[in-house]
VONU-688443 format. One record per residue: x, y, z of N, C-alpha, C in turn. Coordinates in steps of 0.2 Angstrom, whole numbers, plus 5000, padded with zeros to 4 digits. Example, Ala and Ser with C-alpha at 12.3 -4.5 7.8 and 13.67 -1.06 7.14 Angstrom:
// VONU-688443
506649725039506249785039506649845039;506449895035506849955036506450005039;
// end
This chain:
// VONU-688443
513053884893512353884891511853844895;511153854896510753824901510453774898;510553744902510153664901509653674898;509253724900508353734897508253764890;508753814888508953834881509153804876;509653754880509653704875509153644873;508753634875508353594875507553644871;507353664875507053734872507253724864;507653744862507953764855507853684850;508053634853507853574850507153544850;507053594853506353554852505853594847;506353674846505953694841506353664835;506953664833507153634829506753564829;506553524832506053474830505353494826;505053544827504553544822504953574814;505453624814505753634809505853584807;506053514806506553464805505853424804;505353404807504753384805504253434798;504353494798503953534791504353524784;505253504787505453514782505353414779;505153354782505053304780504353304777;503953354775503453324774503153414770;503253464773503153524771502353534774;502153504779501453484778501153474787;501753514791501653534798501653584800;501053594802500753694804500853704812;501253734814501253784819501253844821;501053854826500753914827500953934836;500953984835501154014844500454014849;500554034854499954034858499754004864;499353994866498853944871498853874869;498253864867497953824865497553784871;497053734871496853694876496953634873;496653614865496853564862496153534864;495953474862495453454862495553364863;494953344864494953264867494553264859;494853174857494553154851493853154852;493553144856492953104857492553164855;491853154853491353224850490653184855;490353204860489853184864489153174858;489153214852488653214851488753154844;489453144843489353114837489053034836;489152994843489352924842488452884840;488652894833488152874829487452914829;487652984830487153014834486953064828;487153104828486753194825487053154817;486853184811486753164805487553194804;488053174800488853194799488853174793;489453204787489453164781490253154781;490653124786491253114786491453084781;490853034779491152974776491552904777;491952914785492052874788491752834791;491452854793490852764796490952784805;491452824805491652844812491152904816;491652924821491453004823491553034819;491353084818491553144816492053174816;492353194814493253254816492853314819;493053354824493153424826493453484824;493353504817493953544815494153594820;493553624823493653684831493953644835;494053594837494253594844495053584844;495453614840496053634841496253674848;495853704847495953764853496253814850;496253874857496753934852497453924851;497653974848498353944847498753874844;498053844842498453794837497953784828;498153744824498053744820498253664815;497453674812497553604811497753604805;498153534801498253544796497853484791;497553474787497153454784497553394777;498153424777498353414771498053394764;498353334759498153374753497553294751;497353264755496853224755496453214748;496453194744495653174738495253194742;494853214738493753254740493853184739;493253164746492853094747492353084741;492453024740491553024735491253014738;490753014732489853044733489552954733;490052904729489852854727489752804734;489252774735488952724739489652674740;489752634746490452614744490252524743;489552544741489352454740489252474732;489352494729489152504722489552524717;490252524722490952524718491452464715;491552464708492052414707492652404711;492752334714493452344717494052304711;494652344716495152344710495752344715;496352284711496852294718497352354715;497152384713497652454711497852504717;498352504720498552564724498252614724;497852644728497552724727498052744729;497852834728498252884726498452914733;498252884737498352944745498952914748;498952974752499752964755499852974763;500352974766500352984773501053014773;500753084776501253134779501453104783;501953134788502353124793501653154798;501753104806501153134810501653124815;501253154822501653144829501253054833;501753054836501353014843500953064844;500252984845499653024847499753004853;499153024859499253034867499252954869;499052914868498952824869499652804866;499852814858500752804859501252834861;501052894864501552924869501752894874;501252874877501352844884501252774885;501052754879501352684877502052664875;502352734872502952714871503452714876;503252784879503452794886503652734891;503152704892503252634897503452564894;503652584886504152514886504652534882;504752604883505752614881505752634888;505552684894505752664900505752634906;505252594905504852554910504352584915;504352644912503752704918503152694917;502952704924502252704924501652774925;502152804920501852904923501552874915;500952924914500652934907500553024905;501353054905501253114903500753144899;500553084890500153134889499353134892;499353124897498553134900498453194901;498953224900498953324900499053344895;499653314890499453344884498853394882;498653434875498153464872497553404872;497953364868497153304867497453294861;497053224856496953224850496453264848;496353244840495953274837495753224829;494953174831495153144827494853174820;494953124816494653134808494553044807;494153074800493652974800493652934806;493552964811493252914816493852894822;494652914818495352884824495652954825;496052944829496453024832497452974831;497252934825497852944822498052954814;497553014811497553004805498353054804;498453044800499053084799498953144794;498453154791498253214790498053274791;497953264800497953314804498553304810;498653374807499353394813499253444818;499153414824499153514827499653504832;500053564833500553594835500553644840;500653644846500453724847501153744855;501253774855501853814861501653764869;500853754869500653704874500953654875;500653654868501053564867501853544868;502153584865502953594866503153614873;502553634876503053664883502653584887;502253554887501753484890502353434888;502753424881503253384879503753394884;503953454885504653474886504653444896;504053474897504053444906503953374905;503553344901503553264901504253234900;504653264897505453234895505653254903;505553294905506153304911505853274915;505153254917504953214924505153134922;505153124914505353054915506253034914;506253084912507153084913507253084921;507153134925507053134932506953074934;506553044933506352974935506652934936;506852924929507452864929508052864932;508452924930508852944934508952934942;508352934945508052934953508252854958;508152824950507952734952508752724954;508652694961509552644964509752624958;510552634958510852584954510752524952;510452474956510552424957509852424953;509252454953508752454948508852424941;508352374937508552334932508052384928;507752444929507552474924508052544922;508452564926508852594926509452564923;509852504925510152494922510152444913;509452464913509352444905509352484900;509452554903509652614898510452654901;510452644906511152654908511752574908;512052594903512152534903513152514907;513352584908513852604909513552664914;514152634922513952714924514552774925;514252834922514552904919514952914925;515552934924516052984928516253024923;516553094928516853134923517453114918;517753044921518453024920517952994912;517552964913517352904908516652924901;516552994902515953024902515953014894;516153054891516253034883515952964882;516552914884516552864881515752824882;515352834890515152774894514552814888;514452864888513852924885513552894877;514452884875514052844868513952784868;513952754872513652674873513252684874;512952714881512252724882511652764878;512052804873511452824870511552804860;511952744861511952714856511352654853;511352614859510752604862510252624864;510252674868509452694868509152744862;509652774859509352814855508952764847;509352724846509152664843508352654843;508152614851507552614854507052674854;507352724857506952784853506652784848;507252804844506852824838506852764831;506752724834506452624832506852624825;507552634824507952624817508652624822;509052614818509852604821510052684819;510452724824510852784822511452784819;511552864816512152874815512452894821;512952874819513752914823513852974826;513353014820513353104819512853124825;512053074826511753084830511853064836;512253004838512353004845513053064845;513553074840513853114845513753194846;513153204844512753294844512553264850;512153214855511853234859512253194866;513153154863513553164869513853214869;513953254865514053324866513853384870;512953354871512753394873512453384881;512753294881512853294888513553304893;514253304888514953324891514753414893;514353444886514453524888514053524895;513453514895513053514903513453474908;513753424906513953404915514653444916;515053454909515553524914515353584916;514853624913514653664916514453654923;514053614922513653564929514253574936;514753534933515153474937514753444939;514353404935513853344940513853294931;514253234929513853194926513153164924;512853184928512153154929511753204926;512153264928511653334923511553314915;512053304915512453284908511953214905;512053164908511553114905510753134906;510653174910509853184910509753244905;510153294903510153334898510153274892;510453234889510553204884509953174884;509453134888509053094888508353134886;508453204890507753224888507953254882;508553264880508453274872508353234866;508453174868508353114864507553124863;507053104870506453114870506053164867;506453244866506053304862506153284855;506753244853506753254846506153224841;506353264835505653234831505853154830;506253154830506553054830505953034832;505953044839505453024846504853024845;504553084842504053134844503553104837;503853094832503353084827503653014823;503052974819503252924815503652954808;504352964808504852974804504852914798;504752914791504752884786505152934780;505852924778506052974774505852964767;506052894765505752904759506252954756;505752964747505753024743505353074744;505253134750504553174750504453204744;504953194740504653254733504453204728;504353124729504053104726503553064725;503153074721502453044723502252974721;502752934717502752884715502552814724;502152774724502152724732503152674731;503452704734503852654737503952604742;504352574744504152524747504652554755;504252544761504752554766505352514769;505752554774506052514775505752464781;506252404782506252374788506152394793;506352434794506352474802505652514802;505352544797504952564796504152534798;504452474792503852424793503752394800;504252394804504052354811503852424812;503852484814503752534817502952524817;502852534810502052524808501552484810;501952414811501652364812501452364819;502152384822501952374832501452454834;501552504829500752554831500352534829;500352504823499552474820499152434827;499552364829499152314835499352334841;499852384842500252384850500052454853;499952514848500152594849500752594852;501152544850501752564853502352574850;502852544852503552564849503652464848;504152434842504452394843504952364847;504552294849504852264854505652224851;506052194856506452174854506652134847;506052084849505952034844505952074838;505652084837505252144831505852174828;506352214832506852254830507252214826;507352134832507852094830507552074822;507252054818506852044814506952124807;506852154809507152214805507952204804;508352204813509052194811509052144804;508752094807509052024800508752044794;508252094794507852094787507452064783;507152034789506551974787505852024787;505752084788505052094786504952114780;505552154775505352144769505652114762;505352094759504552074756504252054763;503752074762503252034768503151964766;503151924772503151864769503251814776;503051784776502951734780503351744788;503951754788504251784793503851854797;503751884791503151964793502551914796;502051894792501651874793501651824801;502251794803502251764810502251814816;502451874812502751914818502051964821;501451964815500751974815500451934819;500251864819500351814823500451804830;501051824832501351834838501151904842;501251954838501352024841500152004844;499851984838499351994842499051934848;499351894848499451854853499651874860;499851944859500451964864499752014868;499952034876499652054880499552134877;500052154875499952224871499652214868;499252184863498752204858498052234860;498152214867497552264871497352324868;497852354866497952424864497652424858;497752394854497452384847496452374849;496152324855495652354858495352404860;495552424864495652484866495552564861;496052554857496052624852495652624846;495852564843495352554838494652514838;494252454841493652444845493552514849;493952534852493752564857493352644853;493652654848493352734846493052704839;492952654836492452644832491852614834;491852574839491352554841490952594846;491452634850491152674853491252674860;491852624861491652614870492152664873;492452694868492752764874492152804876;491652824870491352854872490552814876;490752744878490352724884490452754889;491052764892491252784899490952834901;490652894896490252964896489552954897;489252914895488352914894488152924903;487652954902487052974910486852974908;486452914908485552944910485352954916;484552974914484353004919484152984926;484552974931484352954939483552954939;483352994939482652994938482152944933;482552954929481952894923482352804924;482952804926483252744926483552714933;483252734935483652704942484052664946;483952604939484152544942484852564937;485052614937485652614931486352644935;486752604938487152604942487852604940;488452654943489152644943489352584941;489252514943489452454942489352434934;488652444932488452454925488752494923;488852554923489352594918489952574917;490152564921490952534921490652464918;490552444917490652364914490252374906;490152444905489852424897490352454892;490952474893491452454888492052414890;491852374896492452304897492152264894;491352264893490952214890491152194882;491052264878491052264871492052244870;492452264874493152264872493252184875;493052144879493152064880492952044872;492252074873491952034866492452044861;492752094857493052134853493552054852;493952084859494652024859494551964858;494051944860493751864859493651854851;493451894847493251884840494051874837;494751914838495151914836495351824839;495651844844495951774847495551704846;495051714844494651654844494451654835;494951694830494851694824494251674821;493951714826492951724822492851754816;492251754814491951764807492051834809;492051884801491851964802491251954805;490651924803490051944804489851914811;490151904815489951884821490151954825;490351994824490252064823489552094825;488952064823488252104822487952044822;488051974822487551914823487751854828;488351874832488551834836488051804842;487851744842487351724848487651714857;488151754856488651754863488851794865;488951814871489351864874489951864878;490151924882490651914887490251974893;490151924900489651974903490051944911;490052004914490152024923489551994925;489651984931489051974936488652024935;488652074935488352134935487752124928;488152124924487752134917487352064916;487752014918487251954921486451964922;486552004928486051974932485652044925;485852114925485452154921485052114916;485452064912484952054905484851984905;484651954913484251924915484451844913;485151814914485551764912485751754920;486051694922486451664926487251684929;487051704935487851744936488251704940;488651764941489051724949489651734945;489951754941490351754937490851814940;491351804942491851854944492351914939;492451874933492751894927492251914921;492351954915492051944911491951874907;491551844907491651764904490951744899;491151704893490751724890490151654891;489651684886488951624890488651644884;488351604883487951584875487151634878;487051664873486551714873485851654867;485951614865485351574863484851594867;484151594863483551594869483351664869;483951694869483751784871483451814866;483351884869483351934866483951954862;484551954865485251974862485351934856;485251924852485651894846485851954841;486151994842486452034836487052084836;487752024842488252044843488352104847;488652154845488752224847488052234846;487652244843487052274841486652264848;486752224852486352214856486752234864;487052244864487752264870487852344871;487752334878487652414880488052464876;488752444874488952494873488552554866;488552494862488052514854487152554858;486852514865486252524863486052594867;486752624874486652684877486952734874;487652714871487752784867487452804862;486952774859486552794854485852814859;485752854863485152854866485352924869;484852954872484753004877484753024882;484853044887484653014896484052994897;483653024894482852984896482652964890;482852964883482552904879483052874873;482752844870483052814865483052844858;483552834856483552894847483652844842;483052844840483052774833483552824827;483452874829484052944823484652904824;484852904829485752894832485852834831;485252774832485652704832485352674824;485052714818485152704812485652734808;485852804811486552844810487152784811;487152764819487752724820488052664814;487252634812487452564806487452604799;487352654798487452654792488152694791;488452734796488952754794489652724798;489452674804490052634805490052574804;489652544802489652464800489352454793;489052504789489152494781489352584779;489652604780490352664779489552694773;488852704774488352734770488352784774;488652864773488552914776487952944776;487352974780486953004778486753054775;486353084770486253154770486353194774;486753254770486853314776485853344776;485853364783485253394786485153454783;484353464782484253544776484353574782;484353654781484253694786483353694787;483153734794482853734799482453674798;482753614803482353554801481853574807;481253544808480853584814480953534819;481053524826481053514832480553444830;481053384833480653314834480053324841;479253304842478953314848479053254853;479453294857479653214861478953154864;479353104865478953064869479053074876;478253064878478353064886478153014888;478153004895477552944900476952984899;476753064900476053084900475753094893;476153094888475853104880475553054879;475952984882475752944878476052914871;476452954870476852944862477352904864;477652874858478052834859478452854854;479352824855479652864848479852834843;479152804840479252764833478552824829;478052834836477552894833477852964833;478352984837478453044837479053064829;479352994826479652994821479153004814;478652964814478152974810477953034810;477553084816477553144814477953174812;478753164813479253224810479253194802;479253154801479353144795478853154790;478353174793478053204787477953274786;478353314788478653364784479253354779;479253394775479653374768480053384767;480253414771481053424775481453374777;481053344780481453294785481553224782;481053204778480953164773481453144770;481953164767482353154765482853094770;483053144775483453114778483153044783;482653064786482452994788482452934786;482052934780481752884775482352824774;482852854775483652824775483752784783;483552854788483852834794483652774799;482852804799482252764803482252684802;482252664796481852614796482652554799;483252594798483752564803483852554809;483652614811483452614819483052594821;482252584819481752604822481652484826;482252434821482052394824482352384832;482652434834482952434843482652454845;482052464843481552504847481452454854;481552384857481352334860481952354868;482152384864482952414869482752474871;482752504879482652564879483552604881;483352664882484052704885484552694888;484452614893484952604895485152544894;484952514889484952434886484352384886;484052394892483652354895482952344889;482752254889482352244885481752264888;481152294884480752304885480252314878;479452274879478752264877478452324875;478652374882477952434880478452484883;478152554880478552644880477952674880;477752714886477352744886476852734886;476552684889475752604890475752594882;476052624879475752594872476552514870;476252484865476652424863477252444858;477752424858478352404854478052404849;478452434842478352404837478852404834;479252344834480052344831480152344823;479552334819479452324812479652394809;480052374802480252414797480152384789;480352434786480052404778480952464778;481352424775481952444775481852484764;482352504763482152564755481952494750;482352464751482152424745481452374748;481052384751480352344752480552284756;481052264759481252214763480952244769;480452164772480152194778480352174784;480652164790480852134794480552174802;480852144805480452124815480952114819;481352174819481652184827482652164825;483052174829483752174829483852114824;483852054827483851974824483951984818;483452004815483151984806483952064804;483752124806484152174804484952144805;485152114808485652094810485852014805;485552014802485551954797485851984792;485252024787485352074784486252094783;486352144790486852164788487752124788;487552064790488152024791487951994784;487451994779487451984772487652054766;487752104770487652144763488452154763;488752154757489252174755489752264756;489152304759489352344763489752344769;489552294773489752304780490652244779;490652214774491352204774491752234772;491552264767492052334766491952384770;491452414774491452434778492052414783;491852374785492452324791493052344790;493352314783493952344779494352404781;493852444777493952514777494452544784;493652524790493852544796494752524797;494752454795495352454800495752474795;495852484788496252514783496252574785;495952604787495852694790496352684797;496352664802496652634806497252634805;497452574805498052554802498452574796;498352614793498752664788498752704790;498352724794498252814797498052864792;497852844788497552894784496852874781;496552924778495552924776495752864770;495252834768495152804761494452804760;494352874758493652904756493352914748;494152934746494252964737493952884735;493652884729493452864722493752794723;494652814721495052754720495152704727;495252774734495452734737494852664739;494252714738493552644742493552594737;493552584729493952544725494552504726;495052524728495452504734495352454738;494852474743494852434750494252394747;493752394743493352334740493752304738;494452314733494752254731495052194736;495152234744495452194747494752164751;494352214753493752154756493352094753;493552124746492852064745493151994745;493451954745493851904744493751894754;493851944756493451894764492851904764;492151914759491451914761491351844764;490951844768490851764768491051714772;491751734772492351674775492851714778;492951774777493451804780493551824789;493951804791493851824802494451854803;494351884808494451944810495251944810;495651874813496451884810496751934803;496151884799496051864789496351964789;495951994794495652064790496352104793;496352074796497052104800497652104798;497752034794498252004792498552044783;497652074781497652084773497752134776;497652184782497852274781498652264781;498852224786499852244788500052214781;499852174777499952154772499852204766;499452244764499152244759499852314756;499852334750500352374746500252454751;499552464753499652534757499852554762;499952474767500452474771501052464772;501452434767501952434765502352474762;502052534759502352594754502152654758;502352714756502252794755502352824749;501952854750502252924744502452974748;503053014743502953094746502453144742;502753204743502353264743502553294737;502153314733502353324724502453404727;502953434723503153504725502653534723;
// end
C-alpha cells in the first residue's frame, strides 16, 4: 500500500472521528481559499451587532468549498450587559470540539518539534466570531485545508527526520534509533512518547500499536526504516488527536461536567501559551494536582504566565481585541500625512502589546486599561508624541503633563485603526468603546442611510460639523445619538494619532453631552467615565471569558454569568485577578455535550 493512501485515508478518517465526537463538524469537498480573521472594515469601524465587543465574524469568507458551522449557540440578548443581574450560576453554553487555529498550529508545531517552519501561514485562514478566531462554534473544513495539513505533516516529518543524529532535537523524539532488526520494538518507544506529547494525554497501547503497524508495514515495503518512522510521524500529526482540542466527556449529555487533567492543562496552556503543554504542566496532570483547581492549579497560572510564551496570549488575544493585528494594515494617505513612516507603522502594535504585557506582569488595575498615565514607547514614537527619546527598546515613561492620558485610548493602535487614510471617524472610534470596552453593541443601521458630506481642507468643515449635518436626518439619528457623542471627544487626534488644535482652519472641539446629560472635554474626562462604569468590567470579563473558553457568552444567562464573576473585581480587580477568575471559574473547568 502507498505511504500517501494511507495517510490520505487517515486524515479523512480524522474528520469522521472528529463529527462523530461532537456531531457538529461540517465538511465539504472543493477549493476553498479560507479566509484571514481580521475584517479591514470592522475594527471599531462600520456599525455590527455582534454583541461581542469585537470584530465582527465573516460568515462569507469561508471560501468556496468550505462551510462554516455555527452550531447550536443561544440567540444573544437584546439586554444592555450593564443592566443585567449577575449570578454565579453556570450558563447554558457549551463548547464543541474545534481544530488548532493557525497560531496553535504552529505554536504547537515548534514545541513538540523544535521547528521553526510555520506551516500554517498557508493554511485557508481563520475565521473569527465575537471578535477571536478561536471560538469553537465555527468549524471550517475543506479538501484545502486537508491537503495544506497533510503537506505540513510531511515537510515537518522530513525535517526532523533530516537533522544529524547527533541533533538534541531529533533525538528528543527519536529516542531509540530504528533498524529493521529493532523496528517494532524501538517504534513503540518512540511513539509512546511522542504520541503522548501530541496529543497532550497519555495513550493507549491500541493507539501506539495501529500507528507502529503502520510504520513496520511502510518500511517493509520501503526496505528503508526511516520510511517507516516518517510514515508513522506524519500520521501522528494528521490525526484528529493532533489536529483538534479532543475533550470526550459524555457528548450526549448536556449536563457541565468536570474535565479531566489532561484536559484541563490542555486548556490552560491554549488559554495564555496557544500552545500545547509543557512539561511541567504534563508532569502536574501526571500527579493530578490540577483538579479540583486549587492552589497547585492556580501556581501553575502564576508560572505559565510569567513564562516567555505567554507572549502569545498578547499577541492573539490583546492583539485581535484591541486591534493591533489589525495595526499592521492601516495606510494613510502619503499625501495628507507625510510625516507617517514605515518606522511608525511598525512600532504601533509593538507599542500597545508592551503596554498590554506590562498591565499583566506588573499586576495593574483593569482600569488602567483606558486611564493609565503611562506608556511603553520606541525612539520613534518618542520623538512623534513629542516626549524625550534615545531610547533603544520599548521602555516605558510617564506620560503626566501630556495630552495622552487615557491608556490604549490614546495609543496609535486604537487612534489609526479607528480612522481613514485622510481623516478621522468619530463613527468608528465611538463604535470601538461601545462594543469592545463596554460589550454596548450598536443599533443595526436602517437601510439607505444617506452619504456622510466629507470634510476637507477646501470646505472648511470639520468632522464634528459634517456629523452634525448627517444627523439630522432621521434616519441616522437613531444610531448616532448613541455613537458620536463617544467618539466625537478624539476629535484632538487626527488620522494618524498626532495631537492636534485645529482641522480644517477652524478649532477643535472635543466637547460632548454623553445620553444621560453628562457633559465632559476630550479623551481624559471620557476615559474617567469609562474605567468608572460597571460595563467595561464586565466587558473586560466577557472578553477574556470569550477567549479563553472559546466560546460567545452573549445569551441572557450566559452575560449573567460573567457579571457574576466580574463584579467582584470592579474597582480592585488587575489584570492577573481576571485571569486567574477565567482559568478558575466552573466554565472553564467543565463541558457539556450535545443533546441528541
Amino acid at each position: 500500500m502507498r505511504k500517501d493512501t494511507v495517510v490520505r485515508g487517515l486524515a479523512v478518517a480524522a474528520l469522521v472521528i472528529a463529527a462523530g465526537c461532537t456531531g457538529s463538524v461540517n465538511t465539504k469537498t472543493g477549493g476553498g481559499t479560507g479566509s484571514s480573521s481580521s475584517n479591514g472594515n470592522t475594527p471599531g469601524g462600520a456599525t455590527s451587532s455582534n454583541n461581542g465587543g469585537g470584530a465582527s465574524s465573516t460568515p462569507g469568507a469561508a471560501g468556496a468549498g468550505t462551510s462554516a458551522n455555527v452550531g447550536s449557540d443561544p440567540a444573544p440578548s437584546k439586554v444592555p450587559i450593564g443592566t443585567i443581574a449577575p449570578t454565579t450560576t453556570l450558563d447554558s453554553g457549551r463548547v464543541p470540539i474545534r481544530q488548532l487555529n493557525d497560531a496553535e498550529y504552529n505554536n504547537t508545531v515548534r514545541d513538540l518539534l523544535g521547528t521553526t517552519l510555520t506551516p500554517a501561514d498557508k493554511f485557508p485562514g481563520d475565521i473569527a466570531t465575537d471578535g477571536f478566531d478561536n471560538i469553537g462554534s465555527v468549524a471550517v473544513v475543506s479538501d484545502l485545508l486537508l491537503e495544506q495539513a497533510e503537506t505540513a505533516a510531511g515537510q515537518l516529518a522530513d525535517e526532523l527526520l533530516a537533522r544529524p543524529k547527533t541533533d538534541p532535537l531529533r533525538a528528543k523524539i527519536l529516542l531509540c534509533e530504528p533498524t529493521t532488526a529493532n523496528l517494532s520494538t524501538c517504534m513503540t518507544q518512540i511513539l509512546t512518547a511522542f504520541m503522548k506529547s501530541a496529543y497532550r494525554r497519555p495513550v493507549t497501547t491500541a493507539e501506539v500499536m495501529d500507528n507502529v503497524s503502520l510504520a513496520t508495514t511502510i518500511a517493509t515495503s520501503a526496505g528503508d526504516p526511516m520510511r517507516g518512522v516518517n510514515a508513522a510521524i506524519k500520521a501522528v500529526l494528521l490525526s484528529p488527536n493532533f489536529l483538534y482540542h479532543v475533550e470526550i466527556g459524555n457528548p450526549a449529555s448536556t449536563a457541565a461536567a468536570k474535565i479531566s487533567d489532561y484536559e484541563l492543562a490542555s486548556r490552560l496552556s491554549y488559554f495564555l501559551w496557544s500552545s500545547m503543554p509543557d512539561t511541567t504542566l504534563m508532569a502536574a496532570a501526571d500527579a493530578g494536582k490540577l483538579t479540583p483547581a486549587g492552589a497547585d492549579y492556580t501556581a501553575q497560572i502564576t508560572r505559565m504566565l510569567a513564562d516567555p510564551k505567554s507572549q502569545a496570549f498578547i499577541d492573539n488575544f490583546a492583539g485581535q481585541w484591541l486591534g493591533g493585528r489589525d495595526a499592521t494594515m492601516v495606510a494613510p494617505d502619503p499625501t495628507t500625512f507625510p510625516t507617517f513612516d514605515d518606522a511608525l507603522l511598525k512600532s504601533i502594535p509593538q507599542e500597545t502589546g508592551a503596554f498590554f504585557a506590562a498591565l499583566i506582569k506588573n499586576a495593574a488595575p483593569l482600569t488602567d486599561l483606558v486611564n493609565a498615565n503611562y506608556g511603553y514607547v520606541n525612539d520613534r514614537l518618542a520623538k512623534f508624541y513629542g516626549i524625550p527619546g534615545g531610547m533603544t527598546t520599548f521602555t516605558k515613561v510617564s506620560l503626566a503633563g501630556t495630552q495622552r492620558l487615557g491608556g490604549i485610548l490614546t495609543q496609535e493602535t486604537f487612534l489609526t485603526v479607528t480612522s481613514y487614510p485622510t481623516r478621522t471617524s468619530p463613527v468608528k472610534r465611538g463604535n470601538y468603546v461601545l462594543e469592545r470596552l463596554l460589550c454596548d453593541p450598536t443599533p443595526t443601521p436602517p437601510d439607505n442611510v444617506p452619504p456622510l458630506v466629507q470634510p476637507t481642507s477646501t470646505s472648511g468643515l470639520t468632522g464634528r460639523a459634517a456629523l452634525e449635518a448627517h444627523r439630522q436626518s432621521p434616519v441616522c439619528m437613531s444610531c448616532h445619538a448613541t455613537i458620536d457623542p463617544l467618539g466625537l471627544p478624539f476629535e484632538n487626534f487626527d488620522a494618524i494619532g498626532a495631537y492636534r488644535t485645529m482641522e480644517n482652519g477652524s478649532p477643535i472641539d472635543a466637547t460632548t453631552m454623553l445620553k444621560d446629560g453628562t457633559m465632559i472635554n476630550g479623551v481624559s474626562q471620557l476615559a474617567t467615565l469609562i474605567a468608572g462604569d460597571k460595563r467595561f468590567t464586565r466587558c473586560v470579563t466577557k472578553q477574556a471569558m470569550t477567549y479563553g473558553v472559546t466560546r460567545p457568552f452573549d445569551a441572557m444567562d450566559s452575560l449573567a454569568y460573567v457579571a457574576g464573576i466580574a463584579d467582584p473585581l470592579m474597582g480592585k480587580g488587575t489584570w492577573p485577578d481576571l485571569l486567574t477568575k477565567v482559568a478558575t471559574s466552573e466554565a472553564f473547568l467543565t463541558r457539556r455535550g450535545e443533546a441528541p
